[in-house]
C-alpha positions in Angstrom: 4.4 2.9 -5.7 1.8 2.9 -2.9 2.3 5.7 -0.5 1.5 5.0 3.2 -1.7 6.6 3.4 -1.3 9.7 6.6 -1.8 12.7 7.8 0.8 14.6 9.7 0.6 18.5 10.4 1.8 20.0 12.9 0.6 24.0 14.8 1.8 26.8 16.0 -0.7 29.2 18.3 0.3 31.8 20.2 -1.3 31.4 23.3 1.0 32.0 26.4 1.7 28.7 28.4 0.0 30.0 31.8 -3.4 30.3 30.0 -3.9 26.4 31.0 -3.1 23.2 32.4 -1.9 20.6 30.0 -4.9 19.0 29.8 -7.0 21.9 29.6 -4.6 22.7 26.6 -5.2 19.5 25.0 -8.7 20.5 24.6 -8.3 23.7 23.8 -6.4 22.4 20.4 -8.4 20.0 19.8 -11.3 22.4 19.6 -8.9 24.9 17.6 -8.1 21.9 15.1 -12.2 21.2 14.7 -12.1 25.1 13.9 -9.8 24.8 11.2 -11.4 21.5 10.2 -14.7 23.1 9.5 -12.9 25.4 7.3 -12.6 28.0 9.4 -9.4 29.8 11.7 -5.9 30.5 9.9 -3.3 27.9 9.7 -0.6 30.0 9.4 -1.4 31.2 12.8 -2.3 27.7 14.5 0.8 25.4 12.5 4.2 25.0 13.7 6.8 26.9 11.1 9.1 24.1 10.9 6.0 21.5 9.6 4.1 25.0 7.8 7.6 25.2 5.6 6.5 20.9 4.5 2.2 21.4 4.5 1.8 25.1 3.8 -1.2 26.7 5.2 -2.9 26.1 1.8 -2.3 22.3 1.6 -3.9 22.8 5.6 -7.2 23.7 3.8 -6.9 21.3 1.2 -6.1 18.5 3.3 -9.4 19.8 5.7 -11.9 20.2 2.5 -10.6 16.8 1.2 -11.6 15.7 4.9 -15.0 17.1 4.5 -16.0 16.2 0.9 -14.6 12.3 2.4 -16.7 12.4 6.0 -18.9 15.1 5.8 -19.0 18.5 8.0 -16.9 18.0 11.3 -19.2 18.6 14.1 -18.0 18.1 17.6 -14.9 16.7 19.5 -16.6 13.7 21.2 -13.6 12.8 23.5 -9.9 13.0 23.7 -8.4 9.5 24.8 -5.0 11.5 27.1 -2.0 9.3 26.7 0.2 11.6 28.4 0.1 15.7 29.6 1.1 17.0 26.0 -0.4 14.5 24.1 -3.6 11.9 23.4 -6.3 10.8 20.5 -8.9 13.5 19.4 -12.1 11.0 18.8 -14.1 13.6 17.0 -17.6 13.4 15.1 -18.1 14.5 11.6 -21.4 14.2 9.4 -21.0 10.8 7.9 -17.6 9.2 10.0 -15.8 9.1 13.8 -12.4 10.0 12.7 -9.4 9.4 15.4 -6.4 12.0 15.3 -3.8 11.6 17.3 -2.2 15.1 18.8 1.0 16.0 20.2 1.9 19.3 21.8 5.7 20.8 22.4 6.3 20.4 26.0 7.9 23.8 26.3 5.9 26.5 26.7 3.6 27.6 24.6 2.7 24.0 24.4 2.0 24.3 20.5 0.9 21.0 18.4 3.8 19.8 17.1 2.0 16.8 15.2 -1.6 15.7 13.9 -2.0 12.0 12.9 -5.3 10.6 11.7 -5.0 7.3 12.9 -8.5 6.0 12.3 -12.3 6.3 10.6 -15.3 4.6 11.0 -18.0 5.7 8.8 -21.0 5.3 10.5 -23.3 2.4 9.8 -21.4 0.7 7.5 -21.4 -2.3 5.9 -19.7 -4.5 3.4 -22.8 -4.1 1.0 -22.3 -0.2 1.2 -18.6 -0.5 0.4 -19.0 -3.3 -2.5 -21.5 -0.8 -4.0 -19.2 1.8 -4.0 -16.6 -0.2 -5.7 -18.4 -1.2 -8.2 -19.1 2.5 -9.0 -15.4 2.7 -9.8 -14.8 3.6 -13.4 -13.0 0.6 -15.4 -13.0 -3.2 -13.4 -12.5 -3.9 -9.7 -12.5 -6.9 -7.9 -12.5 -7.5 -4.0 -12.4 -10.1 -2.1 -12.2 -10.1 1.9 -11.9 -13.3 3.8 -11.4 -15.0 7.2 -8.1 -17.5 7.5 -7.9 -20.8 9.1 -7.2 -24.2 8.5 -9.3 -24.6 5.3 -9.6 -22.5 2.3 -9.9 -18.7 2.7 -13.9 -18.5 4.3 -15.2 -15.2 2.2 -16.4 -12.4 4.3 -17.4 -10.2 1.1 -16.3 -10.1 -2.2 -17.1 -8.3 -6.1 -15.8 -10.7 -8.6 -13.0 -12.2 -6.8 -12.0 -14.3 -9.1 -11.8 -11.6 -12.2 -8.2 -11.7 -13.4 -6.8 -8.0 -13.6 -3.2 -6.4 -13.3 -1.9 -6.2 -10.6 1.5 -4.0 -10.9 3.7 -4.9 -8.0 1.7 -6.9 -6.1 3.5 -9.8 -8.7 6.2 -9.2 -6.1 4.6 -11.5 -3.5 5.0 -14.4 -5.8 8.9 -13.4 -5.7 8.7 -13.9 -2.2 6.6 -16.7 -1.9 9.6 -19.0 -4.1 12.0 -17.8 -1.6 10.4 -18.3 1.1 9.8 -22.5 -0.2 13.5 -22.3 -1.0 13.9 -21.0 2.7 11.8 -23.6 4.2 13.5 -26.3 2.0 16.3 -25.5 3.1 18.2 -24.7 0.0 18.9 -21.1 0.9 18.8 -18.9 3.8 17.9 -15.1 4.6 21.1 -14.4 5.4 22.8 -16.1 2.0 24.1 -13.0 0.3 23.8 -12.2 -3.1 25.3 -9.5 -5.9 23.3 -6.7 -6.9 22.9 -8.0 -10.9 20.0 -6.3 -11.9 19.9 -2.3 -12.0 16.0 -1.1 -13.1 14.5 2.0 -12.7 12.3 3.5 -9.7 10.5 2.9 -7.4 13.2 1.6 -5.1 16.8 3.2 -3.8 18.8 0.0 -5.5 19.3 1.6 -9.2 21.5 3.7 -8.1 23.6 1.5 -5.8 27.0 0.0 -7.5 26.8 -3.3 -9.5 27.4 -6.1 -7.5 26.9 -4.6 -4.1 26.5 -7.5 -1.8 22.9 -8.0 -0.5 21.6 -10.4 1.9 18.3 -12.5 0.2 16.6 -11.0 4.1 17.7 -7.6 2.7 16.8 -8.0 -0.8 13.5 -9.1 0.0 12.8 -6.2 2.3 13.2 -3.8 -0.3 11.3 -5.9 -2.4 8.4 -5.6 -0.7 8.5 -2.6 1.8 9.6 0.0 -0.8 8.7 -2.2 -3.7 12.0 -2.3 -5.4 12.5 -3.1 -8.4 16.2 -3.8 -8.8 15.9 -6.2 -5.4 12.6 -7.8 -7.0 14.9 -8.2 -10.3 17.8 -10.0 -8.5 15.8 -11.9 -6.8 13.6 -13.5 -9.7 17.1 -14.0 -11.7 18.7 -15.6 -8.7 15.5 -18.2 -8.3 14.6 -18.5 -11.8 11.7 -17.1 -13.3 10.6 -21.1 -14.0 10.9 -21.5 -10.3 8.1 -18.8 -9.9 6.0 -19.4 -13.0 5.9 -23.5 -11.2 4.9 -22.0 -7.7 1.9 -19.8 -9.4 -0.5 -22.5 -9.1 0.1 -24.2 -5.0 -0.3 -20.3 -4.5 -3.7 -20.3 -5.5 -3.3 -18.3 -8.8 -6.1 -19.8 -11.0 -4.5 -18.7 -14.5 -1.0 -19.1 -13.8 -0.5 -18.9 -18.0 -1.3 -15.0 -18.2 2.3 -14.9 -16.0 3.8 -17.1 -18.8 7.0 -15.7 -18.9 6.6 -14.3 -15.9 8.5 -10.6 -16.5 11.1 -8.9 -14.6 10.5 -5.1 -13.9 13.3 -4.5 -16.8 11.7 -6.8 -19.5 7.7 -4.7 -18.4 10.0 -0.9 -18.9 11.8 -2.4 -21.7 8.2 -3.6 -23.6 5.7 -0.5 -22.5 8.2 2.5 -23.4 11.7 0.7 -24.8 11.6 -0.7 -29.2 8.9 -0.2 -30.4 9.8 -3.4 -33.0 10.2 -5.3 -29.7 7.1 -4.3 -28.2 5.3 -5.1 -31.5 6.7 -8.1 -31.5 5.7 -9.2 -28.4 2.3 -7.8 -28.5 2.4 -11.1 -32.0 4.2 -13.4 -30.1 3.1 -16.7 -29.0 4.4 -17.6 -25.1 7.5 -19.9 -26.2 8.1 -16.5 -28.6 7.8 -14.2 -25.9 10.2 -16.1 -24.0 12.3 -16.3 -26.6 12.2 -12.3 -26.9 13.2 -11.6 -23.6 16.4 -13.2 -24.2 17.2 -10.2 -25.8 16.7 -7.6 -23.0 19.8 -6.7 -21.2 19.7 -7.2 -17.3 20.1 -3.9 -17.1 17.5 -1.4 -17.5 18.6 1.3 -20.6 17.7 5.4 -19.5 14.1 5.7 -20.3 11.2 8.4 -20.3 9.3 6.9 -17.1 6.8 10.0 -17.7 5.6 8.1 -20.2 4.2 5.8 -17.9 2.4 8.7 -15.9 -0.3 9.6 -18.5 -2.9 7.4 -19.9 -2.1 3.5 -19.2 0.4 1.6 -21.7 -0.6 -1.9 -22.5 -2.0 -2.9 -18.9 -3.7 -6.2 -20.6 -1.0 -7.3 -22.2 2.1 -6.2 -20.4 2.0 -6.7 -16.9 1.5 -9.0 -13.7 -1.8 -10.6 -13.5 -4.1 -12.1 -10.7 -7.5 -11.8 -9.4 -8.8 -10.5 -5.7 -8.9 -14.0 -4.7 -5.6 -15.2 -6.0 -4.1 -12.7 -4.0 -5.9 -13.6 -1.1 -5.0 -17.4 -1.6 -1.5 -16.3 -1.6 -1.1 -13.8 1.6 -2.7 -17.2 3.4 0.2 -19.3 1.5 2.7 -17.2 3.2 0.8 -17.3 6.5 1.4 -20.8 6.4 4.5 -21.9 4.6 6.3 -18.6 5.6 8.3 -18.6 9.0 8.8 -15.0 11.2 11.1 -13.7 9.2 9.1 -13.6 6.1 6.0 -12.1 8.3 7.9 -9.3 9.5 9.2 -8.5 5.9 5.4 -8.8 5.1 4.6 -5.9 7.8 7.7 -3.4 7.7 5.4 -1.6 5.3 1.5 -2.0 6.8 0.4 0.2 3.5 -2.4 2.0 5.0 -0.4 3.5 8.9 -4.3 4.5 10.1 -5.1 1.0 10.3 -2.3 -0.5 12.0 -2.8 0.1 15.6 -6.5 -2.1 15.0 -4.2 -5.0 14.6 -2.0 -7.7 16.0 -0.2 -7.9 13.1 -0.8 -6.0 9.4 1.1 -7.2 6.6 1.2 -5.5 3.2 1.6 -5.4 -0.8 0.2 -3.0 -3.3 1.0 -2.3 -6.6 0.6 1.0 -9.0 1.0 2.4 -12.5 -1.2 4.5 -14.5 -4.7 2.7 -14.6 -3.5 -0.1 -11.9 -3.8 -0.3 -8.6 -4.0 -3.4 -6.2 -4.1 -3.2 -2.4 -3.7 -7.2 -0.7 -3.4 -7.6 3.3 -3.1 -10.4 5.9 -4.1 -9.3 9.1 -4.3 -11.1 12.6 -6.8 -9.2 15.0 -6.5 -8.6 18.5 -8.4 -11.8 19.2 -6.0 -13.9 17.3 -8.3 -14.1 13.9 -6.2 -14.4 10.6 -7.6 -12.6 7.8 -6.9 -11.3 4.3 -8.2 -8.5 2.0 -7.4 -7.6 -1.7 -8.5 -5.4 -4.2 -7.6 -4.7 -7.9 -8.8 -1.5 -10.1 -8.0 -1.3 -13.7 -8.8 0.9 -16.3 -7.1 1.3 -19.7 -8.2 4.5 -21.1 -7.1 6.6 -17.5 -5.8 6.5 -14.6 -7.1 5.0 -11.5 -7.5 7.1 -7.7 -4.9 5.8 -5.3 -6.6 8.0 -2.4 -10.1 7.1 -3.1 -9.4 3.4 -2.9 -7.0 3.7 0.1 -10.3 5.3 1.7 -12.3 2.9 0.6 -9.8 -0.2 2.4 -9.3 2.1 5.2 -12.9 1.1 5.7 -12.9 -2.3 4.6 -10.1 -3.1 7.7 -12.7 -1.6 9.6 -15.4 -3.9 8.6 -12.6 -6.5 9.2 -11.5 -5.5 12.5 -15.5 -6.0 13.9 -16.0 -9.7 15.1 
């Protein structure tokens, strides 16, 4: 699923520790790292073994031409924000952006970097018409929709056909939560009920391989759920609730075609339909909903050894096989969990922010995406520093090929900017 979207190298240079002061040494790298940034200097001279043996030297030059072709030519280290002797934020200035990287040096002499975090961009003189053209560039559909939270309906801050109905991969997942958490607030269960592990799918997640009918707390379950998008949690959760449950909480969640969920689908019965029987999928693909429902009787609860590389290629039945909701759906629902979920489910919401950069520009960052080949959704709720409650979603499909998780992690990298501005 969604990767947390970083940057972390780390540099070894051979400069004796008596050549300068700590701070002096801070900007000394920092100028060394705009070297290599610019594409020049040799990383296997200026990056720490230990981190060189996980990003070679190559994936250095890569990661700093990837940099360019994103922001343009680095030109100058603007300022270096010191938070303590051996480390601080580089603010530098490239051609289009200000990117933020935040530097640490060993504290033993020679005072090498030991880590390199981008933790920010701001391209410069953006604007939410800019970034709406540029998603609509995208090949295939995307939708996007940004708005402010409050105690009326979401207020939209920008938006390209929020309410186009798309798949949506895991992000179906916050639905899952959204039934616990009424069943929390109703008082029928609680986070710390536990539960057996009765459904055993296939990645992404750690669960498949855990025994059958391991004991899990719902708290537990759901943290998996949605921080490493699980689907064996997500699995035993829906079969614990009821799918009905969930398909009935679709529309107080804001979903506005609740009937494209209709039966809404385990992660087993989606692997068992895109690459399982092919008589089954056909059938399916005939079926009428009360069919289809019908069909899934037949799937066991657990999920059989598949070929998941055949979901890696060109995308398998995204229209008709999947999770669907629009930007704004999505949006409706983060602001249903704002509002009907309690601490607990909040916190669940942020143990994964989804894009790291971004985090420290909030109070509070909560996170779902979902992936497969040609699907991608991003959704957020976010509370600034000034105590403003917000929410951000975007969807990208396309059927024929697969869909750029980087470029549209960029791309919401800059839309929380937008966001973050008053």
């Amino acid at each position: 699923m969604l990767r947390v979207l970083l940057l972390s190298l780390a540099a070894l240079f051979a400069v004796p520790a008596a050549a300068a002061e700590p701070q002096d040494l801070l900007q000394t790298r920092a100028e060394e790292v705009l070297v290599v940034l610019k594409g020049g200097g040799d990383p296997a001279t200026l990056f720490a073994p230990e981190f060189l043996a996980q990003v070679p030297a190559e994936q250095v030059k890569a990661i700093a031409g990837q940099l360019r072709e994103q922001f343009g030519a680095p030109v100058s280290v603007v300022r270096i924000d010191r938070e303590g002797p051996s480390n601080g934020v580089i603010v530098m200035d490239f051609e289009r952006s200000t990117l933020s990287l935040r530097v640490a040096l060993q504290e033993q002499p020679p005072g090498l970097i030991r880590g390199l975090l981008v933790v920010g961009s701001e391209v410069k003189g953006d604007s939410w018409a800019a970034l709406t053209a540029e998603l609509k560039a995208l090949h295939g559909s995307a939708g996007f929709a940004a708005s402010r939270l409050g105690t009326a309906a979401p207020e939209p801050l920008a938006a390209l056909e929020p309410a186009r109905t798309m798949a949506i991969g895991s992000g179906f997942k916050l639905f899952i939560l959204a039934e616990l958490v009424r069943e929390v607030r109703a008082g029928t269960r609680k986070w710390s009920d536990v539960a057996p592990l009765n459904r055993r799918s296939l990645p992404s997640g750690i669960l498949q391989s855990w025994p059958e009918g391991a004991p899990l707390t719902l708290h537990s379950l759901a943290s998996l759920m949605i921080s490493q998008s699980d689907n064996s949690a997500a699995d035993t959760l829906l079969a614990l609730l009821g799918r009905d449950k969930v398909e009935a909480l679709l529309p107080a969640l804001g979903v506005r075609q609740p009937e494209r969920n209709r039966p809404f689908l385990s992660t087993i019965d989606a692997f068992a339909l895109k690459i399982g029987d092919p008589a089954l999928r056909d059938e399916w693909l005939k079926a009428d909903p009360a069919g289809r429902r019908r069909l899934l009787a037949r799937i066991p609860p657990k999920a059989p050894p598949l070929d998941l590389s055949r979901l890696t290629g060109k995308p398998v039945l995204i229209d008709q096989v999947e999770w669907f909701a629009s930007p704004g759906d999505l949006v409706r629902t983060m602001d249903w969990l704002r509002r009907n979920g309690d601490e607990t489910a909040l916190a669940i919401l942020a143990i994964n922010p989804g894009l790291a950069p971004a985090a420290p520009r909030f109070a509070y960052l909560g996170f779902k995406g979902g992936s497969e080949s040609g699907v991608l959704s991003m959704t957020f709720l976010a509370r600034t520093p000034a105590g403003t409650w917000q929410a951000l979603s975007t969807v990208w499909n396309d059927p024929a090929e697969a869909v750029d998780e980087t470029k549209l992690a960029a791309l919401m990298l800059r839309a929380l900017a937008l966001m973050e501005k008053p």
